[in-house]
C-alpha positions in Angstrom: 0.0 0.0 0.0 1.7 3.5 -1.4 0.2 6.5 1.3 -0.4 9.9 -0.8 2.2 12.3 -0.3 -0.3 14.8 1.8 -1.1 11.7 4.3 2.9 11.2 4.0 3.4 15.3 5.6 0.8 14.4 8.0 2.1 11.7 9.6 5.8 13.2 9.6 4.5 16.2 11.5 2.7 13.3 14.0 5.7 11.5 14.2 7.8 14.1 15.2 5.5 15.4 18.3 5.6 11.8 19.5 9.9 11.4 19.0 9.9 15.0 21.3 8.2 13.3 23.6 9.9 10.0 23.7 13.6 11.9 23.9 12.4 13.0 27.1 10.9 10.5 28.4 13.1 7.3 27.3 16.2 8.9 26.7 16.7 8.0 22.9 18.2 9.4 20.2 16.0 9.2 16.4 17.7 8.7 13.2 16.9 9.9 9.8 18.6 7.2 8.2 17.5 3.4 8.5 18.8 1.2 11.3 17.8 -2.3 12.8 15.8 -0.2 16.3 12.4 0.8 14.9 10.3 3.0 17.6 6.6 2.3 17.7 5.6 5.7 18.8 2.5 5.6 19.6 1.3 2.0 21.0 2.9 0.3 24.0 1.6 -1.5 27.0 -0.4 2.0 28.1 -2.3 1.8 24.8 -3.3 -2.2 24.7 -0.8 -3.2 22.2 0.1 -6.6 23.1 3.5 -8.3 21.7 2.5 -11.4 20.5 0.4 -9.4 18.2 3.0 -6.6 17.2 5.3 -9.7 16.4 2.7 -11.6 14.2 2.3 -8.2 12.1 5.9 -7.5 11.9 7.5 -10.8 11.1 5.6 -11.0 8.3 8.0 -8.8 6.9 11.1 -9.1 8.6 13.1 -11.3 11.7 12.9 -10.2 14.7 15.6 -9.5 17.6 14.4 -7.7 20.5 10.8 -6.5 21.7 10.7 -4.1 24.5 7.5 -3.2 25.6 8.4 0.0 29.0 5.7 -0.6 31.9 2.8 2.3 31.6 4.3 3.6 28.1 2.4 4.5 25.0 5.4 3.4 22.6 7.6 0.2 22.2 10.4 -0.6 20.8 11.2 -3.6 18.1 15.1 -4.7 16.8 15.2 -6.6 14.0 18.3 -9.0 12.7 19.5 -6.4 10.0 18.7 -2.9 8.4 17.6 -4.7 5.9 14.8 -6.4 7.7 14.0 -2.8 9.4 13.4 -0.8 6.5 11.4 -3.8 5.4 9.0 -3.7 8.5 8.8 0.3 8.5 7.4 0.5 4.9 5.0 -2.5 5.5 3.9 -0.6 9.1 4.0 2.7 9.2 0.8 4.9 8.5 -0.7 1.5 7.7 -1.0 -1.0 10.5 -4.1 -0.5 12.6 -2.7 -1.8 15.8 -2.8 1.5 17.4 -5.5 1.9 20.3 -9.3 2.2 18.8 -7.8 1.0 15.2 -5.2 4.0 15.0 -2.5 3.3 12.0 1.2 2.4 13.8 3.4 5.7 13.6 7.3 4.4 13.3 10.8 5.8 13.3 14.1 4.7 13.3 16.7 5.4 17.1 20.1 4.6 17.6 19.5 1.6 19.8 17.1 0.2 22.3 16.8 2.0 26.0 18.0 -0.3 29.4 15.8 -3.2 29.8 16.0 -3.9 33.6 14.0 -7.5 33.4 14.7 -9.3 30.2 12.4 -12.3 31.4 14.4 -14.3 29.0 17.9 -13.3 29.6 18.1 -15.2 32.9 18.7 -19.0 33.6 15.8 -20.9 35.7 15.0 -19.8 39.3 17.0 -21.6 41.7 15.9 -25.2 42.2 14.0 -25.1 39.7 14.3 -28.8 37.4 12.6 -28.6 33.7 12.9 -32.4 33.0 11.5 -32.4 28.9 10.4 -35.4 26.9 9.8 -37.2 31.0 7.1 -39.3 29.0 6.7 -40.3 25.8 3.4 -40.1 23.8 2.4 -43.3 25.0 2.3 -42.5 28.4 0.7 -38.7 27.7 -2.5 -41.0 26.2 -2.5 -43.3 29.0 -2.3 -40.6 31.9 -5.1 -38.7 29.5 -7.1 -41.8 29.7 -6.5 -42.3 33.3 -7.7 -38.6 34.6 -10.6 -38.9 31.7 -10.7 -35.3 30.9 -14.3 -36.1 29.0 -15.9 -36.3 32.9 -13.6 -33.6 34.0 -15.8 -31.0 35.9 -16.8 -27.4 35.1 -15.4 -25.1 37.4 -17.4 -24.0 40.2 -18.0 -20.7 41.4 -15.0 -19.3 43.1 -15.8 -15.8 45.1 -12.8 -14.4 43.5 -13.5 -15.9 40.1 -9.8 -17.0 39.7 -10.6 -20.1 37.4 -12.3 -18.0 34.9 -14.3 -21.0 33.0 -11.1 -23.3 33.5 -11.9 -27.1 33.5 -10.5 -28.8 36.8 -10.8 -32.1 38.6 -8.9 -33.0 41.7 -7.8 -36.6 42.9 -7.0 -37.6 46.6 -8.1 -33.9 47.6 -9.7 -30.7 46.6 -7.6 -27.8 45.9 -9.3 -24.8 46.9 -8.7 -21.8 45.1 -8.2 -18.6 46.3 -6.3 -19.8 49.5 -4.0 -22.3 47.6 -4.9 -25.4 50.4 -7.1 -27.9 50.7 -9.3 -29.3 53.8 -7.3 -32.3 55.0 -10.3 -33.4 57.0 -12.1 -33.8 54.0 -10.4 -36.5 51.7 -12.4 -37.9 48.3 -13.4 -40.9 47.0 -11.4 -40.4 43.9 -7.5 -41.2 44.7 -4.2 -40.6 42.3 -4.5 -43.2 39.2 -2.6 -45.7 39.9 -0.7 -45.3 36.5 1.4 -42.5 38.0 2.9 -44.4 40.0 5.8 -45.3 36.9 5.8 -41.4 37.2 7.8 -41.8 40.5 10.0 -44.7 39.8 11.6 -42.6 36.7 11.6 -39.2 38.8 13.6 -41.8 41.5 16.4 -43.1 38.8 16.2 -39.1 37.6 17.0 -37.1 40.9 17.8 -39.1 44.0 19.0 -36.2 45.5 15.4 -34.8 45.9 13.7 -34.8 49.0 11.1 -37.3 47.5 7.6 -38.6 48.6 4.8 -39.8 46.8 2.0 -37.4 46.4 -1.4 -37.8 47.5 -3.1 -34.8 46.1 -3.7 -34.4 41.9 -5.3 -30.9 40.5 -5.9 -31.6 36.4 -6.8 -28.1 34.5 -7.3 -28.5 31.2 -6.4 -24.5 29.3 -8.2 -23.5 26.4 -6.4 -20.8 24.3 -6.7 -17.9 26.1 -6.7 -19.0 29.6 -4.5 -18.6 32.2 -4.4 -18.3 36.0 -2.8 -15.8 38.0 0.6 -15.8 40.0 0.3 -17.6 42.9 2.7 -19.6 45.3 1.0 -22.9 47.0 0.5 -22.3 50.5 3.8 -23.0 52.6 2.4 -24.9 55.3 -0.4 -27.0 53.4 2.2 -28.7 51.2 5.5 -30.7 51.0 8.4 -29.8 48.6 8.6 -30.3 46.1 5.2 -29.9 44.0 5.4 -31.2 40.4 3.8 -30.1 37.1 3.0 -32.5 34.5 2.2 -30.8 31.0 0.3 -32.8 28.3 -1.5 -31.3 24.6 1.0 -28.7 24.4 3.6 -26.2 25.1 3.2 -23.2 27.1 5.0 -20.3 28.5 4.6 -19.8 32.8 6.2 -16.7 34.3 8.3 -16.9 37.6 8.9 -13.6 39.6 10.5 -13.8 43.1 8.9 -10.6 45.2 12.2 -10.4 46.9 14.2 -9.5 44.0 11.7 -8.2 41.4 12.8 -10.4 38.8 10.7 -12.4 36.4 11.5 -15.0 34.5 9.3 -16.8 31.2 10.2 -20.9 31.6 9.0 -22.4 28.1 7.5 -25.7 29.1 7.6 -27.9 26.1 4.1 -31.3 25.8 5.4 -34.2 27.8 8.1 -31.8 30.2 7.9 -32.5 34.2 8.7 -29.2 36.2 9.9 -29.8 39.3 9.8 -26.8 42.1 12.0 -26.7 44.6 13.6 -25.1 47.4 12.9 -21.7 46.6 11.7 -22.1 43.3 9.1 -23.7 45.6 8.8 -20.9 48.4 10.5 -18.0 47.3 9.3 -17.5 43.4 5.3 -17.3 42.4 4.1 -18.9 39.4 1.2 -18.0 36.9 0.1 -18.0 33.0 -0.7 -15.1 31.6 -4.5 -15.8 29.6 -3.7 -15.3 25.9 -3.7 -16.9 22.9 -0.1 -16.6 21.7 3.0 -16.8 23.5 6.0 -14.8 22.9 9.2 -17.2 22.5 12.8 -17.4 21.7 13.5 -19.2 18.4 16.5 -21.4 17.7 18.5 -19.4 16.3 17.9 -16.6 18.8 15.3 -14.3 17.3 12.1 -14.0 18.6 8.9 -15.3 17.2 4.9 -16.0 18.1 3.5 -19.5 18.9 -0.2 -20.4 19.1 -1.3 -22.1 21.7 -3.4 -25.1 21.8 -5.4 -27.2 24.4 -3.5 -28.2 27.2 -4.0 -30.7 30.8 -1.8 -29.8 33.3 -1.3 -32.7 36.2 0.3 -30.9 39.2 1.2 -33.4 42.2 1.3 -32.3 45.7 2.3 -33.9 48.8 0.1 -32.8 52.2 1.9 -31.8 54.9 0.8 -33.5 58.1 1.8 -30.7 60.6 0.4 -27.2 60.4 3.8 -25.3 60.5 6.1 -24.7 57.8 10.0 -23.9 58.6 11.2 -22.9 55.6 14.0 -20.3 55.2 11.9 -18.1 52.6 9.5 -15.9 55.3 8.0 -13.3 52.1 5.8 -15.6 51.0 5.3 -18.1 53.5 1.8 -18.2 55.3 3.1 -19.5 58.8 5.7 -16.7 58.5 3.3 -13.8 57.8 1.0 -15.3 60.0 4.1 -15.6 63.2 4.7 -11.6 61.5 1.2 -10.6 62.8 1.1 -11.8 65.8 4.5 -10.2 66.5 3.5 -6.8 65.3 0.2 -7.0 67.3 2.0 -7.5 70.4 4.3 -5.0 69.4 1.6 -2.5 69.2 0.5 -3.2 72.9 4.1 -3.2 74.3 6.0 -0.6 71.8 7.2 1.4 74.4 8.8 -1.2 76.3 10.5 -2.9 73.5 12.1 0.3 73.0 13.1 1.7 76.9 14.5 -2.1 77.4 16.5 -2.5 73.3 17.0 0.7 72.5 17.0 3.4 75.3 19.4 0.9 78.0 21.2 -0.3 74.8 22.2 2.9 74.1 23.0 4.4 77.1 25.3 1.1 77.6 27.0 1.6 74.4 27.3 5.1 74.2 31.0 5.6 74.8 31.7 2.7 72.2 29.3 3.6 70.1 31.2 7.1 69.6 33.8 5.9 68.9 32.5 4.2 66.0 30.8 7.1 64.6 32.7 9.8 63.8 32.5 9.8 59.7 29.6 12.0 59.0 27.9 10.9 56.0 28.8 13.1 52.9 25.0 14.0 52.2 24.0 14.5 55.8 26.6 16.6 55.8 26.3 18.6 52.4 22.6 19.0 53.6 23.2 20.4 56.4 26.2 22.6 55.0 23.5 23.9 52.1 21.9 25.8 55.0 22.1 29.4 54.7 23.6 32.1 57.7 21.2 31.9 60.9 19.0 29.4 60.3 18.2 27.0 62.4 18.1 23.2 62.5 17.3 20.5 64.5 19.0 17.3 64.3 16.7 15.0 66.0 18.2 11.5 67.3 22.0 13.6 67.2 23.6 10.3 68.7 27.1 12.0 69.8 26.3 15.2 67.7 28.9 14.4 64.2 26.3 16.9 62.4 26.5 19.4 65.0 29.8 21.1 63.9 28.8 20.4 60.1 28.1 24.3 59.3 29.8 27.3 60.9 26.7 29.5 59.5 23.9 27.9 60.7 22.0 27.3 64.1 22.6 23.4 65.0 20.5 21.9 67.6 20.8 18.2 68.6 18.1 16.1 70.7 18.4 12.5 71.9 16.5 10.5 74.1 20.3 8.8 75.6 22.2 10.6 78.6 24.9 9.1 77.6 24.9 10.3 73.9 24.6 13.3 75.2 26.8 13.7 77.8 29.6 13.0 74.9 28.2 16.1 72.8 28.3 17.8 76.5 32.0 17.2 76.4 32.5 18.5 72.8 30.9 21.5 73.4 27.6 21.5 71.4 24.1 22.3 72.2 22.3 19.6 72.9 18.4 18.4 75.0 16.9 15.1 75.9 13.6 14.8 74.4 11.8 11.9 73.0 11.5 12.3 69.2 7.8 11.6 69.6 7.3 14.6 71.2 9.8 17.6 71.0 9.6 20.2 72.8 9.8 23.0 70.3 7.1 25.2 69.1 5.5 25.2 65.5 7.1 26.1 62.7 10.0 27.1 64.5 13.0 25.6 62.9 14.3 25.8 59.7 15.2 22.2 58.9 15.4 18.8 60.1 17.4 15.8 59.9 16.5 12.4 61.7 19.4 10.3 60.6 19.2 6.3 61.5 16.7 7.2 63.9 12.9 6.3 63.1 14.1 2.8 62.2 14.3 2.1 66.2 10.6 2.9 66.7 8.5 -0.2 67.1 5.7 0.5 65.2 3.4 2.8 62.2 1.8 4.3 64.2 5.0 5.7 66.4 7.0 6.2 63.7 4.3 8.1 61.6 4.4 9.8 65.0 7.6 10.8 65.1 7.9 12.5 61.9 4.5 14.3 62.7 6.6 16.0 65.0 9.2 17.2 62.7 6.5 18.5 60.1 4.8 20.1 63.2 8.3 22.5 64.1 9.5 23.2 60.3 8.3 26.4 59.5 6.6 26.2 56.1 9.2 25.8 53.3 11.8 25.0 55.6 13.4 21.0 55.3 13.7 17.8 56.3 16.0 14.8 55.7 15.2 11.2 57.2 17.4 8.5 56.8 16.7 4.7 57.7 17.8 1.1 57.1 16.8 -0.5 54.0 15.7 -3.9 54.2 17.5 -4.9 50.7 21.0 -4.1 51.1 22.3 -4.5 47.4 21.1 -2.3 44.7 21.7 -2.3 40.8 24.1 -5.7 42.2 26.1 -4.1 44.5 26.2 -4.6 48.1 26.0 -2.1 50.6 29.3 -1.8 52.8 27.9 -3.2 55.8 27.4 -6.5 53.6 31.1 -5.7 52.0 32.7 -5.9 55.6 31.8 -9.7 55.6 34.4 -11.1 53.6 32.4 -14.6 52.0 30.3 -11.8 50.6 33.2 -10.1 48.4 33.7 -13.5 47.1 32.9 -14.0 43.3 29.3 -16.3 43.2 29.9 -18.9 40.9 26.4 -21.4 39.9 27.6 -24.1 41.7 28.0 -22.8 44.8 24.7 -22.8 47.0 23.0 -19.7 47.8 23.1 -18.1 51.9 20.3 -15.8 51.4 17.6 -16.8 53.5 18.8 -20.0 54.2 21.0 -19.3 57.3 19.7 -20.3 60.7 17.3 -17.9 62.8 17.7 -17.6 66.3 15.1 -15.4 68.2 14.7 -13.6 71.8 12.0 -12.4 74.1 12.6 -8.7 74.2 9.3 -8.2 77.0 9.6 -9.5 80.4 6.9 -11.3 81.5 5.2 -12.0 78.0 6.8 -14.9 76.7 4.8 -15.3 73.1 7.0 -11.8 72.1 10.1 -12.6 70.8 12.1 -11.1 67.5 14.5 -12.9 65.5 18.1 -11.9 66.0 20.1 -10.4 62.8 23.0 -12.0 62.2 25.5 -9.1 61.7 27.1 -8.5 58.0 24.0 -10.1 56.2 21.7 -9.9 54.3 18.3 -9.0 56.3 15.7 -11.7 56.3 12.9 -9.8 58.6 11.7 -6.6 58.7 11.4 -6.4 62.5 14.5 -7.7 64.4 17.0 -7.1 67.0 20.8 -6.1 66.0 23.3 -7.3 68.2 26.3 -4.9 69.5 29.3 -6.6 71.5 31.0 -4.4 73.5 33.7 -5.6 76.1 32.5 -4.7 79.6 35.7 -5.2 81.5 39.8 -6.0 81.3 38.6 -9.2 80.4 38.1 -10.7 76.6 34.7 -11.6 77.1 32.5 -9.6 75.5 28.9 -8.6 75.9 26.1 -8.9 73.6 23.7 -5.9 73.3 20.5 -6.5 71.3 18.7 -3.2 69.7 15.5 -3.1 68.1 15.1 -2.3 64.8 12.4 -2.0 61.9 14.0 -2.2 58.8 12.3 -0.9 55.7 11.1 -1.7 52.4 11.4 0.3 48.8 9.0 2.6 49.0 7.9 2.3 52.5 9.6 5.4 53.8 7.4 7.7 51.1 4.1 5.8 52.0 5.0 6.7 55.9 6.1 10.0 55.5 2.9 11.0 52.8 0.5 9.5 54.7 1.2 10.9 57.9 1.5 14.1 56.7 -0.9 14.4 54.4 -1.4 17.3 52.7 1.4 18.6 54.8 4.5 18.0 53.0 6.3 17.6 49.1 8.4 15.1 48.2 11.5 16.7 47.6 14.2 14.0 46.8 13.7 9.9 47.8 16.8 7.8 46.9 18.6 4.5 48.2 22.1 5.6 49.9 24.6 2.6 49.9 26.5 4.4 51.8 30.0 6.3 52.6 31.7 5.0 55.5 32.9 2.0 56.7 30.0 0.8 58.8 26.8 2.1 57.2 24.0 0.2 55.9 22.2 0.8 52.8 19.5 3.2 53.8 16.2 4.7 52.5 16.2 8.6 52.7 13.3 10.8 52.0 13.5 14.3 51.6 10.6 16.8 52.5 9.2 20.7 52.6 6.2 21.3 54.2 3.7 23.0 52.2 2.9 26.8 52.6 0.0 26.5 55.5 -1.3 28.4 58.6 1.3 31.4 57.8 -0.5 33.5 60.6 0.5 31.2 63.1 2.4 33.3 66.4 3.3 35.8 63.5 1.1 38.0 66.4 3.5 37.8 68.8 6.9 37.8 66.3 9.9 40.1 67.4 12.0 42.1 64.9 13.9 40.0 62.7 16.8 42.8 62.7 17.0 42.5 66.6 17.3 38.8 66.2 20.1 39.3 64.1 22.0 41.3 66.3 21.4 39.1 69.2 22.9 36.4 67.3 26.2 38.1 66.6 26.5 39.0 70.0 26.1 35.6 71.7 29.3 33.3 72.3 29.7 30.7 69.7 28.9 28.0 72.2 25.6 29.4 72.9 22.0 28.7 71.6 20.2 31.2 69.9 16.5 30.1 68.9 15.9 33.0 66.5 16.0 34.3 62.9 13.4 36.5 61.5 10.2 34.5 63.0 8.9 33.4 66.7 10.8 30.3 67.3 10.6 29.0 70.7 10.5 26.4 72.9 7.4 25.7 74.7 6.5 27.5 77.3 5.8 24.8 79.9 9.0 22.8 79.7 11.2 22.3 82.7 14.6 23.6 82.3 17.8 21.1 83.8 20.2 23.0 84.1 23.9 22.6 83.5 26.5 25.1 85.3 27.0 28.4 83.0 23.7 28.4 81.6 22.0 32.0 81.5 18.1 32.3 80.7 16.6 35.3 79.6 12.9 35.3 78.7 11.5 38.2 76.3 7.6 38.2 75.6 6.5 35.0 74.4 10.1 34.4 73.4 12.7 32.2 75.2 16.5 32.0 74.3 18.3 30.0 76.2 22.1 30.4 76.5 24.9 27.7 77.2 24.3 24.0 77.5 20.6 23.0 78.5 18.7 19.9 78.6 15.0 19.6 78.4 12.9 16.9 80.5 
């Protein structure tokens, strides 16, 4: 088809406001001239364009490479094997294919090369433990074991409340599977057992793998897929089920998508008519499993390219093993049922005794470490301390958790202020001469909007639970004045990102060893030990971290040693922490401030020094509300000045150009050489001071 050369201008000019757009957006660079990247600029995931049908159209005209398809975009991407086979699938396409959404004709150009892929989910190997065993029966057997099940009586699926079978044939032997909660009623066994002809199944999975933790199974599911069914990514419920569970697929081939929550990857495992798939260990626990409904399957071809396969009827025999207790130990606690549910009752008991988990494994811990502690923390962090340095002449900020005050002599221009709930802490920023208070951070004692920025530096992490945490940064929204900042930094659960591990992780020296396949995987597989952290309550007790790896729980207790005497013997401190997933800091911080703050900055810091943990940090402005507050009672901003250049450099000046005070009705402690001098509804307080 030949387009007129006034629907040729037109679509140029189209084509052009889309490539803007997608330079932006995707980073890539458009070409005049034909190469083997072709840009579908306007169809992508966003618009309903699926691949298996973008590939039917295209390699029609041409082999195909690469597909890339970004998640939420309104353009995709296609490489072919040559420029030739490009310029052949640009003239066939563009201004011509209706694939765009409602029917639209496909608008293409030419780019320099294809953007990052961060999940090719055909790049990887098979998930760990994972066993594809193909051709495990030959024709033969696929009739007999089709006979056996006798898919002509096999029943039409009932109604599920959450609909998951979606008019999927199933029929179950030994027991029902029941949908939606992946487990079956063990106290209700059927009639209906395993056909006996499976049994051969296990003798030649015996001579196969040995080494497997083997059993004979005693439950059967059969589905039988129609083109264009699917079901959705699930993992079979931890404690209802042995390992391994086993996948039997007769009629004929179709792609299932892994994707392990812990790591975001995904992974497409092509399972051939007549394969066994055998999942394991933590292809078992760790990984989900689904098929996606459609009726053509995206696959690698033999020589590499990629190309469309339709699918046909397929029975799928998967084989489960009951478990006889109600428990499951496994390693793999993210998608484990027992796990979650042990989780919950752990964080409901944290939310009744919160504030003794943290006076007996924080606060004590703390004020028993505090000397030692120190000593190991004397590096500030490079962007603590270039956001504390960005501060400009006067202002004032608090730093609230200051440990043993590293951020307090960060800035020669600025007010610094440190808070901490440890004497100990800060009776070693006493010593060095900064201003300091003990407060809780759930409640400081400052008035609001009376400081000009925050930080809360490895701090909020310590608090047991939402709620208190929430709490705390409440707090520090409450006393920034409006466009003033914050900068909270926590421990991130995942400490290795875009593959490389966080320096706490690099101090262990198995993990700066090169991984090679053969050698087994430690994540989530090392021993837990756990501890009561409330007297008197013996059902609360938290895992203990071992130090140096990987975290495998969100809420756990870190161990510090410290040597409490001239002896060698050292003693073992455990603190509470709460360490925190991607994301989790924003969601905390938005939604308990809402409508309070902008997101100014959120990134994952690996870290600068020696001993610091990956971290989340989330940066924040509250927005421009209640203006008029105190601005009654506010004193001359040019006095303030003047007061602050006349004040010793070891003093505290609460000031700068608005009210900002501390609350009328604290009580003062003292410490020798302190001067008070109250003005109004002001209070500047001059030396060393704590508050109670």
């Amino acid at each position: 088809m030949t387009l007129s050369k006034n629907l040729e201008k037109k679509l140029v000019k189209k084509i052009k406001r889309c490539q803007l757009l997608i330079e932006k957006d995707a980073g890539v660079q458009f070409c005049d001239e034909p190469t083997e990247f072709i840009v579908i600029c306007n169809a992508g995931l966003s618009t309903g364009l699926q691949q298996e049908a973008l590939l039917t159209e295209t390699l029609q005209h041409g082999a195909i490479r690469h597909v890339r398809f970004p998640p939420g975009k309104s353009y995709s991407f296609v490489q072919c094997v040559s420029k030739v086979s490009a310029q052949s699938v640009f003239t066939a396409l563009n201004g011509i294919c209706t694939l765009g959404q409602d029917g639209a004709v496909l608008l293409l150009a030419f780019c320099n090369a294809l953007p990052p892929c961060e999940n090719d989910p055909w790049s990887h190997g098979l998930p760990k433990d994972l066993i594809l065993e193909r051709d495990f029966i030959d024709e033969t057997m696929e009739n007999i074991l089709l006979e056996a099940i006798n898919c002509d009586d096999i029943d039409e699926s009932r109604e599920q409340p959450n609909r998951t079978l979606k008019h999927r044939k199933v029929k179950h032997f030994g027991y029902e599977f029941i949908y939606g909660t992946n487990n079956v009623d063990k106290a209700k066994p059927l009639d209906r057992k395993i056909p006996s002809v499976c049994n051969e199944l296990w003798h030649r999975l015996q001579l196969l793998h040995p080494e497997l933790h083997w059993h004979i199974p005693d439950q059967l599911t059969v589905n039988q897929y129609e083109p264009g069914q699917g079901i959705p990514p699930h993992v079979d419920t931890h404690s209802a089920f042995d390992d391994p569970i086993l996948s039997l697929s007769l009629g004929s081939d179709i792609v299932m998508e892994f994707k392990q929550p812990s790591s975001g990857k995904q992974i497409c495992v092509d399972l051939p008519s007549r394969s066994l798939l055998i999942m394991a260990g933590e292809s078992r626990y760790d990984w989900t499993h689904g098929i996606t409904p459609r009726k053509m399957d995206t696959i690698p071809s033999p020589n590499g390219d990629l190309t469309v396969r339709k699918r046909k009827l397929r029975v799928s025999l998967t084989f489960r093993k009951l478990l006889q207790n109600d428990g499951c130990g496994c390693p793999f606690p993210r998608l484990c049922d027992t796990a979650l549910q042990s989780a919950e009752k752990q964080t409901n008991l944290l939310e009744s005794h919160a504030a003794q988990v943290e006076a007996q494994n924080v606060h004590r811990v703390y004020n028993e470490i505090a000397k030692h502690f120190s000593d190991t923390r004397h590096s500030p962090w490079p962007k603590v301390e270039s956001f504390v340095r960005s501060l400009s002449d006067g202002a004032v900020l608090l730093d609230v958790g200051c440990g043993n005050g590293k951020y307090l002599a960060s800035s020669g221009s600025a007010v610094l202020l440190g808070c901490d709930r440890s004497e100990g802490l800060l009776q070693v920023c006493v010593d060095r001469g900064f201003n300091v208070l003990q407060c809780d951070c759930l409640v400081l004692p400052f008035r609001d909007e009376s400081v000009d920025a925050c930080i809360s530096i490895a701090v909020i992490h310590h608090l047991a639970t939402d709620q208190r945490r929430k709490q705390a940064i409440s707090e520090m929204v409450r006393i920034l004045r409006p466009g003033g900042r914050a900068l909270i930094y926590v421990w991130a659960k995942n400490q290795e990102a875009n593959a490389k591990k966080s320096s706490y992780l690099r101090q262990n020296k198995q993990n700066n060893k090169s991984s090679t396949e053969n050698e087994p995987s430690k994540d989530g597989s090392q021993i837990v030990h756990t501890e009561k952290v409330i007297a008197g309550v013996s059902d609360c007790t938290l895992p203990v971290h071992t130090n140096r790896t990987q975290f495998q729980h969100q809420d756990l207790l870190v161990p510090w040693k410290l040597r409490t005497n001239d002896s060698m013997e050292k003693t073992t401190f455990l603190r509470y922490y709460h360490v925190f997933e991607e994301h989790e800091l924003e969601k905390l911080c938005l939604d308990g401030s809402k409508d309070r703050v902008d997101l100014v900055e959120s990134y994952y810091d690996q870290g600068n020094c020696s001993i610091n943990c990956g971290n989340f940090v989330f940066t924040f402005t509250p927005l421009n509300l209640n203006l008029s507050m105190y601005r009654s009672n506010a004193i001359d901003p040019i006095q303030n000045r003047r007061l602050l250049s006349e004040l010793r450099s070891d003093c505290l000046l609460v000031a700068n150009e608005r009210t900002i005070l501390l609350g009328q009705c604290v009580k003062l402690l003292v410490i020798p050489d302190v001067q008070i001098k109250q003005r109004l509804s002001e209070l500047i307080v001059l030396g060393k001071f704590v508050v109670m």
